[in-house]
C-alpha positions, 0 to 999 in steps of 0.5 A, a space after each residue: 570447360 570453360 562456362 560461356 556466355 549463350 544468351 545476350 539481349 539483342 543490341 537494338 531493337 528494329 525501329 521500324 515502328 515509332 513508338 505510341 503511348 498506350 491509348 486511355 480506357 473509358 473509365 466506366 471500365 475501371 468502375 466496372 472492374 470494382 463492382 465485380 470485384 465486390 460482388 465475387 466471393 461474398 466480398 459485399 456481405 462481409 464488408 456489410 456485417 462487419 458495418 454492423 458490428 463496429 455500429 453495435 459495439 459503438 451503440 453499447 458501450 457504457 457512456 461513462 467511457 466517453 468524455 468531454 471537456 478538458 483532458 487532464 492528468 488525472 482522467 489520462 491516469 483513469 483512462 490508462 486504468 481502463 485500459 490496464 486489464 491488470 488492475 482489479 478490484 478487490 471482491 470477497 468472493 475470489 473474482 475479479 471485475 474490471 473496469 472495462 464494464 465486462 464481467 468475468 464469466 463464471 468459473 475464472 478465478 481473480 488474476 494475481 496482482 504484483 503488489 510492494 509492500 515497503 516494510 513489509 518485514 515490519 509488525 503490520 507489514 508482515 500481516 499485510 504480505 500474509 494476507 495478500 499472499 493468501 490472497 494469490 497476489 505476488 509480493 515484493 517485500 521492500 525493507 532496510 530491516 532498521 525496525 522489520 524482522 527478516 523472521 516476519 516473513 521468513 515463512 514465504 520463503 520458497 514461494 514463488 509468489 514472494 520476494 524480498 529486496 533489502 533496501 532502504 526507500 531513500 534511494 530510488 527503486 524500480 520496480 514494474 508492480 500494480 499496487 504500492 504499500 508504502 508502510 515504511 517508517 519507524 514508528 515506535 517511539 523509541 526509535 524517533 525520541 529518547 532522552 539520553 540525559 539520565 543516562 550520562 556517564 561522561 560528557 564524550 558518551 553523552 554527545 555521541 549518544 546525541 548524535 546518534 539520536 539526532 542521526 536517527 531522528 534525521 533518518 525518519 525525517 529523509 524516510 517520511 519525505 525522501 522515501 515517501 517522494 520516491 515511491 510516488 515517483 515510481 507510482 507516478 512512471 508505472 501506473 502504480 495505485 499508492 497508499 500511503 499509511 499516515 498516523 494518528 499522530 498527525 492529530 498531535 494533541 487533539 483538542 478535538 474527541 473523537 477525532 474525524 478525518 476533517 480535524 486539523 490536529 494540534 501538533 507541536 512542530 519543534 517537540 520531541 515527537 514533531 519529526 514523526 509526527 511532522 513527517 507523517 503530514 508532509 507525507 501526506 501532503 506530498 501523496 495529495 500534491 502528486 495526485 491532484 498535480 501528476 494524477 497519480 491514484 492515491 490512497 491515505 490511512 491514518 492508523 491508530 495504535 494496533 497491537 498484535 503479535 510480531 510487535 518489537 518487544 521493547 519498542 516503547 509503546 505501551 501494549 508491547 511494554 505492559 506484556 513483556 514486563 507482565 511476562 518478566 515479571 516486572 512492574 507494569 511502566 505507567 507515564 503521569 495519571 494513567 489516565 490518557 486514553 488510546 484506542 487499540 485495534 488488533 492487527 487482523 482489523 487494520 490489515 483487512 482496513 488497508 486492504 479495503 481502502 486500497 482496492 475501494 474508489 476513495 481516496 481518504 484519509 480514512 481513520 483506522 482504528 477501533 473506537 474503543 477507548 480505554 484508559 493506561 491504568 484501565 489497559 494495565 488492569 486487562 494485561 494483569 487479568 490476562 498475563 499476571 494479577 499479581 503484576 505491580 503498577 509503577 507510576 513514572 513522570 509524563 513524557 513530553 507532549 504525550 497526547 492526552 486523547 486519542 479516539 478514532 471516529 470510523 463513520 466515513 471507513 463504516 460508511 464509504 469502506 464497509 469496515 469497522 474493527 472486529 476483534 475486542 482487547 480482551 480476545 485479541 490480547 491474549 494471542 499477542 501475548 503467546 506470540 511474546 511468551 514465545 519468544 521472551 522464553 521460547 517455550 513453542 516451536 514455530 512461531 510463524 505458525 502461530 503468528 499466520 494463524 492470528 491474521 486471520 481472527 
């Protein structure tokens, strides 16, 4: 059956009546219309209360919030910082405070951060991730392995809350995190100046070993710079908090004892020792340029000379080389008089400093180091009496532009960070040295075991 059309609108309509437009309604009819339409279902009472809460809210939110004047890059960053409830500041106690002005209601527990660490397999690296895992933040360890360890770490393997990228920092990252560690960097003196003249063998081996050094010294050069450019890029794009661990050395040959964080340095810039120490105060140049110019939150810590298990066995400086060659049983290298002073903090004190400056409000640089100061020949004489009193001392000729003093003055980190260095020589150097007698002879089992349990002495 065939369907079939049963309904069809009628062609015309009967004109027997002109059409005439709708005639106006008084307009008190339309007001009429909206005032009952209030008054039905509480829709009044509503609209009331909802006028005295927004007049509240308005009435006590703290001034601080409410700003005048020019708006710039940097009160822009503060106030996408506020608007962030991810970012946090650090307080012993496990709880978290914004900056919103609000509190945490009792009970809640701080909420993880996602943190990088560039070389975070490094010696200080890997006692930084220790305690920020502990801590319940994420982490992103970012390293090339050039001086790091992937043992360091190896013991977050299977934490959810860990990760590691192999990665050199001079190329460019991205990365969505909260807070940036930027650690990167050779820092031993081995790997930024050797002197490849007394070990000559033929003229081809020596400039392929020149080479090689001048390679190297380049390769720290392009990280401080290069690398230190694309973590504030990134800092700068995703909101990060960066901090940027800096030197002593920036202090060069300090004409200056003890040194404060206002001290210009005297630094030779064509040494031996001027592409790390050079390095380290273009990067700190360029970490102030992208805070006051692009409003980046920033952060500087100029470290003093740390000790501590995990250092690099023979990486030249000279903790690490009196305890292996007290364990080897090897005369104790002095360079010159052995009368250079140094500071030495264990690696515990630097990490809770690190931690304190980057969750604090200050932007640096902060000095952080342990103000005691002891001569090489007085830093062999506690090797011995810890390790070997036997061990022999052997005095060699001074290394060029090897700084004659170097004391940290912490008055500002005491003062503005509330952190001075707990852990004596005598204390600490004991648990480094088991860290090394494991592995020069290997006579412990699990050596991240011993090394977690030292970061938090």
């Amino acid at each position: 059956m065939q369907s079939e059309l049963t309904y069809r609108r009628p062609e015309s309509q009967p004109t027997s009546e002109s059409y005439s437009p709708k005639p106006n309604k008084p307009s008190w009819t339309t007001v009429n219309r909206l005032v009952h339409y209030m008054l039905r279902e509480q829709r009044l009472v509503f609209l009331l209360i909802g006028i005295a809460i927004a007049t509240t809210a308005v009435t006590l939110l703290p001034s601080s919030t409410i700003t005048t004047g020019p708006i710039d890059a940097y009160s822009v960053s503060e106030s996408v910082q506020l608007m962030n409830p991810r970012r946090s500041v650090y307080n012993p106690t496990g709880f978290e405070s914004f900056n919103m002005g609000g509190k945490i209601p009792l009970g809640l527990k701080r909420k993880g951060l996602r943190i990088v660490v560039t070389g975070g397999a490094g010696f200080v690296g890997s006692h930084l991730v220790d305690r920020l895992i502990a801590r319940g933040d994420s982490v992103i360890v970012v390293d090339n392995f050039f001086t790091g360890n992937k043992d360091n770490v190896m013991h977050h393997f299977g934490n959810p809350r860990f990760e590691l990228i192999r990665h050199d920092v001079v190329e460019p990252l991205l990365l969505e995190v909260d807070q940036i560690y930027h650690l990167a960097c050779p820092a031993s003196p081995v790997h930024y100046k050797y002197n490849p003249v007394k070990t000559i063998i033929s003229f081809f081996i020596a400039l392929l070993i020149f080479i090689i050094i001048i390679m190297m010294m380049m390769m720290i050069i392009i990280t401080n710079v290069v690398g230190t450019l694309n973590m504030l890029g990134l800092a700068k794009r995703i909101g990060a908090r960066f901090l940027l661990t800096s030197t002593s050395e920036v202090y060069g040959d300090p004409l200056q004892h003890p040194q404060v964080e206002t001290y210009w340095g005297n630094v030779n810039p064509i040494g031996v020792r001027s592409c790390y120490d050079e390095g380290k105060r273009t990067a700190e140049t360029l970490t102030m340029d992208y805070h006051r110019g692009a409003g980046v939150e920033v952060r500087i810590a100029r470290i003093f000379n740390t000790y501590g298990p995990r250092m690099c066995i023979d990486d030249g400086r000279v903790v690490s080389n009196f305890v292996a060659q007290a364990l080897r049983k090897e005369p104790l290298t002095v360079y010159g008089d052995g009368k250079q002073t140094r500071s030495f903090q264990y690696v515990s004190d630097l990490v809770e400093g690190l931690m304190r400056l980057m969750e604090g409000e200050h932007v640096g640089p902060f000095n952080l180091g342990n103000p005691g100061e002891f001569t090489m020949l007085e830093l062999a004489q506690v090797v011995q009496e810890t390790i070997d009193p036997n061990a022999k001392i052997e005095f060699k000729p001074n290394t060029e532009d090897d700084p004659h003093k170097r004391k940290p003055d912490i008055t500002k980190a005491k003062e503005l960070l509330g952190w001075k260095p707990k852990v004596p020589l005598r204390k600490g150097l004991p648990m480094m040295v088991s860290d090394f007698r494991q592995r020069i002879f290997g006579d412990q089992k699990n050596p991240a075991t011993t090394t977690t349990s030292t970061t938090t002495a």
